[in-house]
C-alpha positions as a printed NumPy array, in Angstrom:
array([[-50.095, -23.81 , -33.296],
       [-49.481, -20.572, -31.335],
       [-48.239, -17.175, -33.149],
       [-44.306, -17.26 , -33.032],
       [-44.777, -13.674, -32.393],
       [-45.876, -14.557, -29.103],
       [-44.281, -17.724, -28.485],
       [-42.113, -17.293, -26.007],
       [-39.661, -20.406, -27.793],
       [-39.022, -17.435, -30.277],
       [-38.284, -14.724, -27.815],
       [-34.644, -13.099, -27.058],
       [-33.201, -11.912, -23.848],
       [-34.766,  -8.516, -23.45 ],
       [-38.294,  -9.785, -23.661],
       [-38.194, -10.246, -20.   ],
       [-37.124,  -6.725, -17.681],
       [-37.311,  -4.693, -15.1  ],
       [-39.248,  -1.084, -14.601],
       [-39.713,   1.032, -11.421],
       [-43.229,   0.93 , -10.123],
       [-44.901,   4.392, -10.513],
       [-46.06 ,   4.331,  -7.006],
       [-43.236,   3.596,  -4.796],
       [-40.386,   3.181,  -7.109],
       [-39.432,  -0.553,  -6.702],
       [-38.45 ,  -2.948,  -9.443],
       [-41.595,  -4.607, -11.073],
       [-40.604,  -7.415, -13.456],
       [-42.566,  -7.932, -16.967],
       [-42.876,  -9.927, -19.753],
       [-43.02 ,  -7.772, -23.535],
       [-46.501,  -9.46 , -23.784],
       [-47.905,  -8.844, -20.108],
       [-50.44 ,  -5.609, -20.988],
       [-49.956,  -4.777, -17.068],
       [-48.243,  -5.905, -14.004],
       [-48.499,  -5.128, -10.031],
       [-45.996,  -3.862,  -7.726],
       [-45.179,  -6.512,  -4.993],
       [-43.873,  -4.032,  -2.566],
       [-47.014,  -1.334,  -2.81 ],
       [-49.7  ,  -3.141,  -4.606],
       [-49.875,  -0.494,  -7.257],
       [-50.927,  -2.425, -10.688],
       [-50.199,  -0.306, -13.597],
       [-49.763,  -0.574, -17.44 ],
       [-46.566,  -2.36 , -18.756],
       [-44.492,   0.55 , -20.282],
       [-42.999,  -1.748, -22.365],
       [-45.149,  -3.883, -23.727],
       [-43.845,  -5.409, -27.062],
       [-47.134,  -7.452, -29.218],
       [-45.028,  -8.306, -32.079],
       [-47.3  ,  -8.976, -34.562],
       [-50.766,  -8.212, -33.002],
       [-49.296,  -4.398, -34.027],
       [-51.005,  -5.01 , -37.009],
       [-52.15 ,  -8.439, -36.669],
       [-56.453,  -8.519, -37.611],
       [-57.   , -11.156, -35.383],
       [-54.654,  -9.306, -32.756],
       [-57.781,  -9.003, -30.284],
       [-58.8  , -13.26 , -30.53 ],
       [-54.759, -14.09 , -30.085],
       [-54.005, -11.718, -27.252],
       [-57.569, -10.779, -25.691],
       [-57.33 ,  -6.875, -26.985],
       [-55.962,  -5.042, -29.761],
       [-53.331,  -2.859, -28.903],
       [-53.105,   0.542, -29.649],
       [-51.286,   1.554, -32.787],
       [-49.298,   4.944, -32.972],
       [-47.961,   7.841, -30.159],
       [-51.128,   7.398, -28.284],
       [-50.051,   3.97 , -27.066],
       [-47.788,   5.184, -24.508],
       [-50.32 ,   8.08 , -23.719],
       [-51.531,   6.467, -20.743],
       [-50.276,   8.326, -17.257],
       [-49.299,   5.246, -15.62 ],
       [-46.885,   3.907, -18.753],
       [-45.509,   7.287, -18.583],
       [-44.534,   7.714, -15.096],
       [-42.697,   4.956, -15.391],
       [-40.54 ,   5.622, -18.312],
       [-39.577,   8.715, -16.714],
       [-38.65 ,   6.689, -13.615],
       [-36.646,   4.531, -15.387],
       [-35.076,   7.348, -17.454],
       [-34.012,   9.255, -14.366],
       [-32.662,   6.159, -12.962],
       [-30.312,   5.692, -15.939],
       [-29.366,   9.622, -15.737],
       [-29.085,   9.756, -12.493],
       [-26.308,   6.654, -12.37 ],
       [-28.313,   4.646,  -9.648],
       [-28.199,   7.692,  -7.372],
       [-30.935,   6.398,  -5.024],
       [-31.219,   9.632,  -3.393],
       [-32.118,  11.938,  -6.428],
       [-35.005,   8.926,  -7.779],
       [-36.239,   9.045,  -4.479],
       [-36.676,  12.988,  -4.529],
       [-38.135,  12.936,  -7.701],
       [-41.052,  10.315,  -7.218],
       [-41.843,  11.718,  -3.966],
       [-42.821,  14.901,  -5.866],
       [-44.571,  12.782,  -8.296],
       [-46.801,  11.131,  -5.908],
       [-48.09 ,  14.425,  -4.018],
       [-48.681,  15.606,  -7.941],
       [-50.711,  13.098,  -8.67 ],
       [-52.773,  13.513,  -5.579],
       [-53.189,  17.057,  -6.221],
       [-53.978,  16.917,  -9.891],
       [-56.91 ,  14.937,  -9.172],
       [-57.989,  17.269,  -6.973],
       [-56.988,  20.361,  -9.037],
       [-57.665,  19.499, -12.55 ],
       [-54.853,  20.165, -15.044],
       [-52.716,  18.134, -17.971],
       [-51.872,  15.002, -15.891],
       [-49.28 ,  14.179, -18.637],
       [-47.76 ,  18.174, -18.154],
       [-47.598,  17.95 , -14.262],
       [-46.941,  13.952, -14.049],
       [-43.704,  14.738, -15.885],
       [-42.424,  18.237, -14.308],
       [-43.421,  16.975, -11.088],
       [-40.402,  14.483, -11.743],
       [-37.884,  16.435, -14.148],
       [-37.703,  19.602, -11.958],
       [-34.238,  19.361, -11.204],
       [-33.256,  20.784, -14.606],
       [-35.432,  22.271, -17.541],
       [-32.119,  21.079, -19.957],
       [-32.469,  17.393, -18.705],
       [-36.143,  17.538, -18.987],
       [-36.059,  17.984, -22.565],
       [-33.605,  15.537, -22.862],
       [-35.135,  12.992, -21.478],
       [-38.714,  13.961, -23.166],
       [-37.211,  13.907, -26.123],
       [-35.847,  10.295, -25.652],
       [-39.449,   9.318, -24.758],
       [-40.792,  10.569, -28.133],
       [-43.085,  12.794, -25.934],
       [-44.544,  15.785, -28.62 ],
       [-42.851,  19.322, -28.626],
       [-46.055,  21.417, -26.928],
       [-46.185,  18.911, -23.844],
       [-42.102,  19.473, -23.755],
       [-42.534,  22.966, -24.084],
       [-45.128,  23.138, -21.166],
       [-42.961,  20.755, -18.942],
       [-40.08 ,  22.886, -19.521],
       [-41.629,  26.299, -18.597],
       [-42.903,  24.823, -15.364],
       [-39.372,  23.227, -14.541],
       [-37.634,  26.605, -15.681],
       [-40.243,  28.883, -13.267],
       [-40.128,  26.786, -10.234],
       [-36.501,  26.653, -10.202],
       [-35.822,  30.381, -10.376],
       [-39.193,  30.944,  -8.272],
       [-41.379,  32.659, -10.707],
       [-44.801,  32.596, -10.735],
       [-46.873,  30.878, -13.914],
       [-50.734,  31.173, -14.076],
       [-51.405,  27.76 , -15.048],
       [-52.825,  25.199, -13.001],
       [-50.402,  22.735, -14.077],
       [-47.832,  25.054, -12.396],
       [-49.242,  25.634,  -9.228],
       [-49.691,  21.779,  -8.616],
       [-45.963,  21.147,  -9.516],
       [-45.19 ,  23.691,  -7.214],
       [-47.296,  23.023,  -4.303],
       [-46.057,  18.909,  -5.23 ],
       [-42.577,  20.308,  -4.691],
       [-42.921,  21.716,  -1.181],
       [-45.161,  19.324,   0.063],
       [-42.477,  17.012,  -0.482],
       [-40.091,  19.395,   1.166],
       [-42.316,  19.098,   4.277],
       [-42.629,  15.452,   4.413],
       [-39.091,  14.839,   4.551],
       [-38.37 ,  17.705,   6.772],
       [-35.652,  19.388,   3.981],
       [-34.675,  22.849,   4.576],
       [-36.821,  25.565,   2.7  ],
       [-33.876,  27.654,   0.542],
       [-33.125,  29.14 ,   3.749],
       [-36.316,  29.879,   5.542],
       [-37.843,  29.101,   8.462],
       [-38.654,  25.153,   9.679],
       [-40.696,  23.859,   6.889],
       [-43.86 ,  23.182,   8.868],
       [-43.611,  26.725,   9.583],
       [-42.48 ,  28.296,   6.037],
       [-44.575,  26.254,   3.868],
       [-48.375,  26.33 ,   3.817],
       [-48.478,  30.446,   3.255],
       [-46.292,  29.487,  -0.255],
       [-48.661,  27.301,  -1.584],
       [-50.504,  27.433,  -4.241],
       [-53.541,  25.089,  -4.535],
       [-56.471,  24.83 ,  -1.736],
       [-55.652,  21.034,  -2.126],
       [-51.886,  21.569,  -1.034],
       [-52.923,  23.844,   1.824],
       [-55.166,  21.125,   3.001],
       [-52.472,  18.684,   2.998],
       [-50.277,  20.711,   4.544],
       [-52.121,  20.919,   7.722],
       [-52.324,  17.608,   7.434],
       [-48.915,  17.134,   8.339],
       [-49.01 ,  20.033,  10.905],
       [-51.605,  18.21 ,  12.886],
       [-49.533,  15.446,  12.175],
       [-46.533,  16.299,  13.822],
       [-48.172,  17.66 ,  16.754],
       [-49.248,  14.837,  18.304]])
């Protein structure tokens, strides 16, 4: 006899959904008991944000019923991937389907995630401003509706605050963010506040050798 917890005979109408993939932003459907699912449109497979295990929770044959026992407390929706898209979805909600503003936002988040990587830094801290800088005041907001912990809010919200009056932060984290932000500025050809072309205005801003690097990228790029 299978666990009703996981029988899906038992389940309601919310155990099945929709989240936006990390990567590209399209809708990846889930199952509550699918641990992680891959993006049809990019290929991206990430961790199911929200997963629901019932009773394997607390469950001590959770790992024989399911294959693994989840992770019990805040650290289960630690991971990067998990997190990315809850702020996805979040903004989606906030931003009333405005495709335009989600598009912005994980555009930002992909160069971030290059460039942490490359950079070092909180991934969690840069992950998140990378795709809440439109507003320091929404950012905790929507943190705070993630459950994410005060000290990572507090360090998302500085970098927000800084890079959208243009002051400088000597933190890593900050300089990715930033560089993330006008990178994306260059690949979609956006004017820079007022400045010069963006290929032009750019790479002296930036802040990370990683960011200058891709920057030239897209110089050499356009060139041909």
């Amino acid at each position: 006899m299978q666990c009703p917890g996981q029988d899906r005979a038992y389940w309601k109408a919310d155990a099945v959904f929709e989240v936006p993939c990390p990567q590209c932003g399209a809708s990846v459907e889930f199952f509550k008991d699918e641990s992680s699912g891959r993006c049809r449109s990019c290929g991206h497979r990430f961790l199911n944000p929200g997963a629901d295990f019932g009773c394997a929770q607390w469950c001590s044959l959770a790992k024989e019923c399911v294959g693994f026992a989840p992770n019990r407390g805040p650290a289960a929706d630690a991971t990067e991937g998990a997190l990315a898209a809850r702020l996805i979805q979040a903004i989606r909600e906030e931003s009333d389907g405005e495709s335009a503003r989600v598009a912005r936002a994980v555009t930002v988040f992909r160069f971030a995630k290059e460039l942490v990587v490359q950079e070092g830094g909180d991934p969690r801290v840069v992950l998140a401003a990378a795709l809440l800088l439109e507003s320091a005041a929404k950012a905790r907001g929507i943190l705070l509706g993630i459950g994410m912990d005060e000290p990572t809010i507090e360090r998302v919200c500085q970098i927000v605050e800084h890079s959208r009056m243009g002051r400088e932060l000597e933190t890593i984290e900050f300089k990715v963010v930033w560089d993330s932000d006008l990178l994306a500025r260059l690949a979609s050809g956006e004017p820079d506040r007022g400045q010069e072309a963006p290929e032009r205005a750019v790479e002296p801003r930036l802040k990370t050798e990683a960011g200058r690097a891709m920057a030239r990228r897209f110089s050499r790029t356009e060139a041909q």
